[in-house]
C-alpha positions as CSV (number, residue, x, y, z in Angstrom):
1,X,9.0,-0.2,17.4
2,X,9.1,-1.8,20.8
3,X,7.3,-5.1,21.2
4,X,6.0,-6.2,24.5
5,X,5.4,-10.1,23.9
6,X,3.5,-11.6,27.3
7,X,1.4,-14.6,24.9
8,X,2.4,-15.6,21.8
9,X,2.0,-13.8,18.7
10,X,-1.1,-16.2,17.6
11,X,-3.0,-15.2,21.0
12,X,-1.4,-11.7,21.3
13,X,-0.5,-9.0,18.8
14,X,1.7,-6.6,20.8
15,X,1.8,-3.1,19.8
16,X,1.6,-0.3,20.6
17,X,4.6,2.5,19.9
18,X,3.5,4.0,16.6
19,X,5.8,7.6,17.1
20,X,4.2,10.6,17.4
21,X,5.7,13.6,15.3
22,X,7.8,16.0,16.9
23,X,9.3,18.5,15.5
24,X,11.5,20.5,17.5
25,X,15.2,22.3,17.9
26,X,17.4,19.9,15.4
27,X,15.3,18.4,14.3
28,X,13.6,21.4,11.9
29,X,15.5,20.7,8.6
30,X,15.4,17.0,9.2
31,X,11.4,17.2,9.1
32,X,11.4,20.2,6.4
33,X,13.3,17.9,4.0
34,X,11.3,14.4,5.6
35,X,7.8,16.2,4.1
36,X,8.8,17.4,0.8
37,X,9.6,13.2,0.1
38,X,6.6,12.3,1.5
39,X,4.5,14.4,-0.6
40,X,6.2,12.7,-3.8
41,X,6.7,9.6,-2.5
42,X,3.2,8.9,-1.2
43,X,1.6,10.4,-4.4
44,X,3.7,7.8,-6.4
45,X,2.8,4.9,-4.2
46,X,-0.9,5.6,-4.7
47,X,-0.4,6.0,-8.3
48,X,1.4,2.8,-8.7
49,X,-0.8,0.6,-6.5
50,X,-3.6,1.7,-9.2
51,X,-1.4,0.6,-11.9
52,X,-1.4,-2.8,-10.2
53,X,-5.0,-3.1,-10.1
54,X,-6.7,-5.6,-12.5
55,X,-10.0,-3.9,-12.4
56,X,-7.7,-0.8,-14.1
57,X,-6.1,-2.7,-17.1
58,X,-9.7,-4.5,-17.2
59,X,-8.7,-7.8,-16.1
60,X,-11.1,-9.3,-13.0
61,X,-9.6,-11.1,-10.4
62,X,-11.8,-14.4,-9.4
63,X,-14.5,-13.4,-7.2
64,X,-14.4,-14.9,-3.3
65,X,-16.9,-15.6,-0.9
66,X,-16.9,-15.1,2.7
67,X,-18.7,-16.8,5.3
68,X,-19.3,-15.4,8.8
69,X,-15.8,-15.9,11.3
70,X,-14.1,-17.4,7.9
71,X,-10.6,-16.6,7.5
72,X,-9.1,-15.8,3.7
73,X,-6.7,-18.1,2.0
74,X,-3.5,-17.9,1.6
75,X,-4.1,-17.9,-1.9
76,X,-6.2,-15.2,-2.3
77,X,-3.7,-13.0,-0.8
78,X,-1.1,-14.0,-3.3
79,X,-1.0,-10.2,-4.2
80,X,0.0,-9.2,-0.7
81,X,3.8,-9.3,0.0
82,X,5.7,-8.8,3.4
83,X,9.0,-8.1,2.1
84,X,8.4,-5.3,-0.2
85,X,10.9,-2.4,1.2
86,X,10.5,1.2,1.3
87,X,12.5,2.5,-1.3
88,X,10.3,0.2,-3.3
89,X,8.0,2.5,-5.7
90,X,4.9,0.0,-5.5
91,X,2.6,0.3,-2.0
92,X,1.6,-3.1,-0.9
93,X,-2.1,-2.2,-0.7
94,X,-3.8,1.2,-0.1
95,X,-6.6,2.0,2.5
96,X,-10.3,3.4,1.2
97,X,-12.2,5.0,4.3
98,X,-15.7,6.5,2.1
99,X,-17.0,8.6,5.4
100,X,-13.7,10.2,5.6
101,X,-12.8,10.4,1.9
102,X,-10.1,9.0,2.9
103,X,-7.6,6.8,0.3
104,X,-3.9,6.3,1.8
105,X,-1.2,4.0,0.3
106,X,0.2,1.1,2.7
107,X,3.5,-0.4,3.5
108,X,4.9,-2.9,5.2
109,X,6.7,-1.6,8.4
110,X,5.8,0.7,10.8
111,X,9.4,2.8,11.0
112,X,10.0,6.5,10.5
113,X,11.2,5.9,6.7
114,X,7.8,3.8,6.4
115,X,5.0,6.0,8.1
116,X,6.9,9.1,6.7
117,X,5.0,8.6,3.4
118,X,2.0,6.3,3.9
119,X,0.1,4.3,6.3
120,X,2.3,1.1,7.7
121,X,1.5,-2.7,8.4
122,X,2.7,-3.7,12.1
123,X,4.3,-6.7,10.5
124,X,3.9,-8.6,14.2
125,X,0.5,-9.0,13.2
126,X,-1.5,-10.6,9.9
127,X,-2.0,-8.7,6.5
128,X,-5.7,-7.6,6.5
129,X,-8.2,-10.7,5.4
130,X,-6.0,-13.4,6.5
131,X,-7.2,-14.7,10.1
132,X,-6.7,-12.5,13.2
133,X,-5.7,-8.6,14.0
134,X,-4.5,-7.0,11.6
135,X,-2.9,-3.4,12.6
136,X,-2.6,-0.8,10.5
137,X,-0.6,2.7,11.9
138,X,-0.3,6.2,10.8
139,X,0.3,9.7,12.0
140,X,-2.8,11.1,14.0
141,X,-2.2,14.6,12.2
142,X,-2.1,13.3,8.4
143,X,-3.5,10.2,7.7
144,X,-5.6,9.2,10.6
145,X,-6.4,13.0,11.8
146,X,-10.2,12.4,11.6
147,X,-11.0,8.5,12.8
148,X,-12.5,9.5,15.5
149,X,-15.2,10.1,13.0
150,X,-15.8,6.7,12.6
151,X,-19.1,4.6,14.4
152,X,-19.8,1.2,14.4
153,X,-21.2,0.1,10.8
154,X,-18.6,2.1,9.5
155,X,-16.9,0.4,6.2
156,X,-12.9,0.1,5.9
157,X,-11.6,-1.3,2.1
158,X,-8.0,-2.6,2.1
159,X,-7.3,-3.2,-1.7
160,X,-4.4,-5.2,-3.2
161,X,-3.8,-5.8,-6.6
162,X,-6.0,-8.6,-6.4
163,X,-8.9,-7.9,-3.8
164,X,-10.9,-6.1,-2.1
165,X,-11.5,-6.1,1.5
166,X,-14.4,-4.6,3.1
167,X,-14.3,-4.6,6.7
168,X,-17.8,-3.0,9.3
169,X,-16.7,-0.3,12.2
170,X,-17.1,-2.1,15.4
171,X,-15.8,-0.1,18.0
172,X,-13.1,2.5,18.8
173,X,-11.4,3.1,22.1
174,X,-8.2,5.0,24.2
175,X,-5.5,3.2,25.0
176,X,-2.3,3.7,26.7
177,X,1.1,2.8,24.5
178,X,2.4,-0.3,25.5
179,X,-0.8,-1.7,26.0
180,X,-1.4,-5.6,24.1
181,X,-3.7,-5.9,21.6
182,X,-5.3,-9.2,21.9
183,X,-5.4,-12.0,18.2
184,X,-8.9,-12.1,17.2
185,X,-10.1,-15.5,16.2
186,X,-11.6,-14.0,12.8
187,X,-10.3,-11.7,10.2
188,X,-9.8,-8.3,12.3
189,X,-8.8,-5.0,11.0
190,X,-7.2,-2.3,13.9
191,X,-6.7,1.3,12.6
192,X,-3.9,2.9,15.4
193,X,-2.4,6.6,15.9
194,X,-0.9,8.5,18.2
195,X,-3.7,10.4,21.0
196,X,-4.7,13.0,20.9
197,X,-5.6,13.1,17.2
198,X,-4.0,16.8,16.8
199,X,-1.1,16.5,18.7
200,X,2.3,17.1,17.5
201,X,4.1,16.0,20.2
202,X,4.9,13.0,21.8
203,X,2.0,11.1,23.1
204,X,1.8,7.9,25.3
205,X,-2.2,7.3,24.5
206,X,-3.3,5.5,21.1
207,X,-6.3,5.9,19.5
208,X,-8.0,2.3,17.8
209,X,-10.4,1.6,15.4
210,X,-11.5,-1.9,15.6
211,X,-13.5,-3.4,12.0
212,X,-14.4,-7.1,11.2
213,X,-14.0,-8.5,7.6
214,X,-17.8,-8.7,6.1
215,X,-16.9,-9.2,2.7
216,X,-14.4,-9.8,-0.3
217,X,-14.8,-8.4,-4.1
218,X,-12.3,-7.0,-7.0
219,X,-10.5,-4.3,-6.4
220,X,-12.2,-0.6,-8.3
221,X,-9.2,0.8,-9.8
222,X,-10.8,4.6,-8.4
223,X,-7.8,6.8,-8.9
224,X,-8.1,9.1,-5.8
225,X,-4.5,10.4,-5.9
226,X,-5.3,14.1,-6.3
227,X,-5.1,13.9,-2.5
228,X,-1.4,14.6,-2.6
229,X,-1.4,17.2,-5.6
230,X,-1.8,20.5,-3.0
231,X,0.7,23.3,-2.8
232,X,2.4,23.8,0.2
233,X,4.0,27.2,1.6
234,X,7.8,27.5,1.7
235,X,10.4,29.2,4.0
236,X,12.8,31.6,2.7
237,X,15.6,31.8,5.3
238,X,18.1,34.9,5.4
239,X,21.7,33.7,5.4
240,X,22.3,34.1,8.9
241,X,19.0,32.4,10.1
242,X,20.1,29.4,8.0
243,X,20.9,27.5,11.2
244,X,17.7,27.7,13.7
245,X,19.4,24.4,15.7
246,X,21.3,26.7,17.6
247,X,18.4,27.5,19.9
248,X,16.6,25.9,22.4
249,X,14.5,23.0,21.2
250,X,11.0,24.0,20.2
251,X,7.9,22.0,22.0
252,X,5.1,21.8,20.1
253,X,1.3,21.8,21.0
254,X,-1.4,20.9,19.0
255,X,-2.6,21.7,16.0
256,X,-5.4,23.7,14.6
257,X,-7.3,24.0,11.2
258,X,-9.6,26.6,10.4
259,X,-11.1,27.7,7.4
260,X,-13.5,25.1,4.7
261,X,-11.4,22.8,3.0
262,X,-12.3,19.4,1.6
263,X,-11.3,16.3,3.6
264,X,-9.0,15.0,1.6
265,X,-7.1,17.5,2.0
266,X,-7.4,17.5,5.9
267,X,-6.5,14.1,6.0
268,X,-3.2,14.2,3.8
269,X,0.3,15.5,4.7
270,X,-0.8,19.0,3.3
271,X,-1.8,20.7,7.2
272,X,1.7,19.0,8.6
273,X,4.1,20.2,6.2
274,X,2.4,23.7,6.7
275,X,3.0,23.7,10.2
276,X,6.3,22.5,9.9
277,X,7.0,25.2,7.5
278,X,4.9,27.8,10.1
279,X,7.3,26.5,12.7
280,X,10.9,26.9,10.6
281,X,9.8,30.6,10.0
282,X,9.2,31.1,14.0
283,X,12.6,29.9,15.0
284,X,14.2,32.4,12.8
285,X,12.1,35.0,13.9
286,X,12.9,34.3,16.9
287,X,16.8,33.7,16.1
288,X,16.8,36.8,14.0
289,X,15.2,38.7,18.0
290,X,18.2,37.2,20.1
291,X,20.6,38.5,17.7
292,X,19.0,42.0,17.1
293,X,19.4,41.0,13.4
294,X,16.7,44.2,12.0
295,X,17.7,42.9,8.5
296,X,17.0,39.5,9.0
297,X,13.5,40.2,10.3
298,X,12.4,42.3,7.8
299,X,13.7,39.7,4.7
300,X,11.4,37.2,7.2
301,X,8.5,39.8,6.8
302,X,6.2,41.4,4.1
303,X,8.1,43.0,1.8
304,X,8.1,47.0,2.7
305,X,6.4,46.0,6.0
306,X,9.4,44.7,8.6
307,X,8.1,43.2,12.0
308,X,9.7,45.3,14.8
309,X,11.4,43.1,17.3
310,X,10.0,43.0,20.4
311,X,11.9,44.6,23.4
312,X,11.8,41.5,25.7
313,X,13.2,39.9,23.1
314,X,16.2,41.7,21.8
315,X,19.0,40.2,22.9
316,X,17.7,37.3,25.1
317,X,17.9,33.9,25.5
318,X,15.5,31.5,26.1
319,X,16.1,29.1,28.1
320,X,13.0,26.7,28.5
321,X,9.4,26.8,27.1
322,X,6.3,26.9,29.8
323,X,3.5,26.1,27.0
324,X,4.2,24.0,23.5
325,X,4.3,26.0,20.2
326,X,0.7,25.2,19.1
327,X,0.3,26.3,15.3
328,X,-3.4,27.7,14.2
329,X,-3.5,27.6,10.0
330,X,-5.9,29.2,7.9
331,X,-7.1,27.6,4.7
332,X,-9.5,27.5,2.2
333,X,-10.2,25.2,-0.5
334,X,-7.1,23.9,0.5
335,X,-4.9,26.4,0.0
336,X,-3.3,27.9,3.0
337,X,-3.7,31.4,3.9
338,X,-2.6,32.6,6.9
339,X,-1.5,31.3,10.3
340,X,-0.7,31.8,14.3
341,X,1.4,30.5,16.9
342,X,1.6,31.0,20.6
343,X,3.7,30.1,23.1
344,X,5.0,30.7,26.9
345,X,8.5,30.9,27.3
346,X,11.1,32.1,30.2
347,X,13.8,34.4,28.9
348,X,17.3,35.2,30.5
349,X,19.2,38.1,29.6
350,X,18.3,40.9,27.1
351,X,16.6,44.0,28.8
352,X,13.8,42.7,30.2
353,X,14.4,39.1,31.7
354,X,11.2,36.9,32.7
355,X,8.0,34.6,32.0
356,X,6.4,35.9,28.3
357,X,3.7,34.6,26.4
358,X,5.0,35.1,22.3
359,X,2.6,35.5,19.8
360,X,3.5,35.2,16.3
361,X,1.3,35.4,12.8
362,X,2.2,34.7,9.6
363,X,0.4,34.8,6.0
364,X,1.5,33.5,2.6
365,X,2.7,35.9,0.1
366,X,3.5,34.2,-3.6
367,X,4.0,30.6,-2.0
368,X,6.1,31.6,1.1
369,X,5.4,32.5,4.5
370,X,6.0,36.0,5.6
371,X,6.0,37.3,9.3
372,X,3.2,40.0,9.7
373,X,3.3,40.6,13.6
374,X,5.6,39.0,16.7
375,X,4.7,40.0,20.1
376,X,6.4,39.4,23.7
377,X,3.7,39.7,26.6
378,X,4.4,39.8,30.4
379,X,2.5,36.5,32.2
């Protein structure tokens, strides 16, 4: 993260470069492998962080008191630690939003490795209770998909092992990245993600949720880590589709959920990994097209039921993309059933060189994605 320092840190709390996801090109395996450890990974945080929790084994924590524009002690965040790493199996607090069902683990960092299995501290600024702005970042597509939701009144809980934070909605606004988040002068509490809140690509607008401390208590001990127990679809690639990098690098758009599912299941990792499956599946159709691989396509499709390749796109290259891939999955209940993608793309060679919009739908057959239909239209 890149910190743009004009005050110091006790007037100013610089942010704000929380990555967007991209997935694209390269990058596909990397972020194919990057979400099946995240599912684990956060699930195990959450579940640990209970374990912590005295109001779980019984034991209460000594109750505080808060006055208006008071900041917390040092003492009562005893629980709270700033050095605890990643690869550490114990979250240093998890995040309890009731209007969103919402329950997320929390780190301390705001890095890739960090953010790529819960929600991170910006450790520039305070932990949440202790006196000032406290930021908090995640992924707008997982995490923080639906805080636009929020209004003022709103309650935020940050729980350690020890406390319980409850922090009132204030306000919520559009920022652009870079932009300095002044230090309150009371306990302050600054939800961030990437803008727009469906985007898979790289933004420069963040999206803030500012909340005021109101009040202190024990922590629940309310498991709520079913949120990460959801299936996801897999890829099967054919041999020669193994390596999709070889193409030109995917843009992506945003990204779409239909179908009644239950918001914990919106809000989780489940929707992202889907659509970085959904996207795997359309660079080897799309391999399998330039390379007029028939047998490829049809182990990519329904059993019985190959997808034809289009004619535009038998043998062609493409050599730039005119509109981002923007995924459209269908789910419900949270299971994923089916799914879309479009795109606009200029091709060079193959028989019919030019500007095409590519359509491409999927479902999920026995836990894996399976091509259905890929079409090349003149635009």
């Amino acid at each position: 993260m890149v910190v743009t320092r004009r005050e110091p840190w006790r007037r100013v709390v610089a942010v704000l470069s929380v990555g967007c996801l991209v997935v694209a090109g390269i990058l596909l395996f990397h972020v194919s492998t990057f979400y099946r450890h995240s599912r684990s990974a956060s699930r195990r945080l959450l579940q640990n962080q209970l374990a912590l929790s005295p109001a779980a084994s019984g034991q209460l924590a000594p109750k505080a008191s808060l006055a208006s524009g008071t900041a917390i002690s040092d003492s009562s965040l005893a629980c709270v630690s700033s050095r605890s790493p990643v690869s550490s199996s114990r979250a240093d607090g998890r995040l309890l939003i009731p209007k969103l069902s919402l329950t997320a683990p929390v780190v301390q960092g705001d890095g890739s490795a960090q953010l790529a299995v819960a929600v991170g501290h910006i450790p520039a600024s305070p932990w949440p209770g202790r006196s000032g702005s406290a930021v908090l970042a995640a992924h707008n597509v997982s995490w923080f998909s639906h805080i636009d939701q929020l209004s003022a009144g709103d309650k935020i809980y940050f729980e350690t092992a020890c406390r319980r934070y409850v922090f009132d909605v204030t306000s919520a606004r559009v920022v652009s990245e870079g932009s300095p988040l002044h230090n309150s002068n009371r306990p302050t509490l600054v939800l961030e993600t990437c803008y727009p809140l469906n985007a898979l690509w790289f933004t420069s607008r963040r999206y803030l949720v500012t909340a005021q401390l109101s009040g202190v208590s024990n922590p629940t001990g309310v498991d709520s880590t079913s949120t990460q127990n959801y299936p996801t679809p897999a890829v099967s690639l054919p041999p020669s589709e193994s390596q999709p990098s070889s193409l030109t690098p995917v843009p992506l758009g945003g990204l779409v959920v239909l179908g009644t599912n239950p918001a914990p299941w919106l809000q989780s990792l489940s929707p992202l990994r889907a659509s970085s499956t959904l996207v795997t599946l359309y660079e080897a159709a799309m391999a399998a097209a330039a390379n007029q691989d028939t047998s490829a396509m049809a182990e990519l499709s329904l059993p019985g039921r190959p997808v034809a390749i289009p004619e535009p796109l038998a043998g062609a290259t493409v050599t730039h993309y005119l509109h981002g891939l923007s995924p459209t999955i269908t789910a419900n209940s949270a299971s994923v059933t089916s799914a879309s993608t479009f795109s606009r793309i200029q091709l060079q060679g193959g028989p019919m060189p030019g500007t095409y919009g590519v359509t491409m739908s999927a479902v999920v057959s026995n836990g894996e994605w399976k091509l259905t239909a890929l079409t090349a239209t003149p635009n």
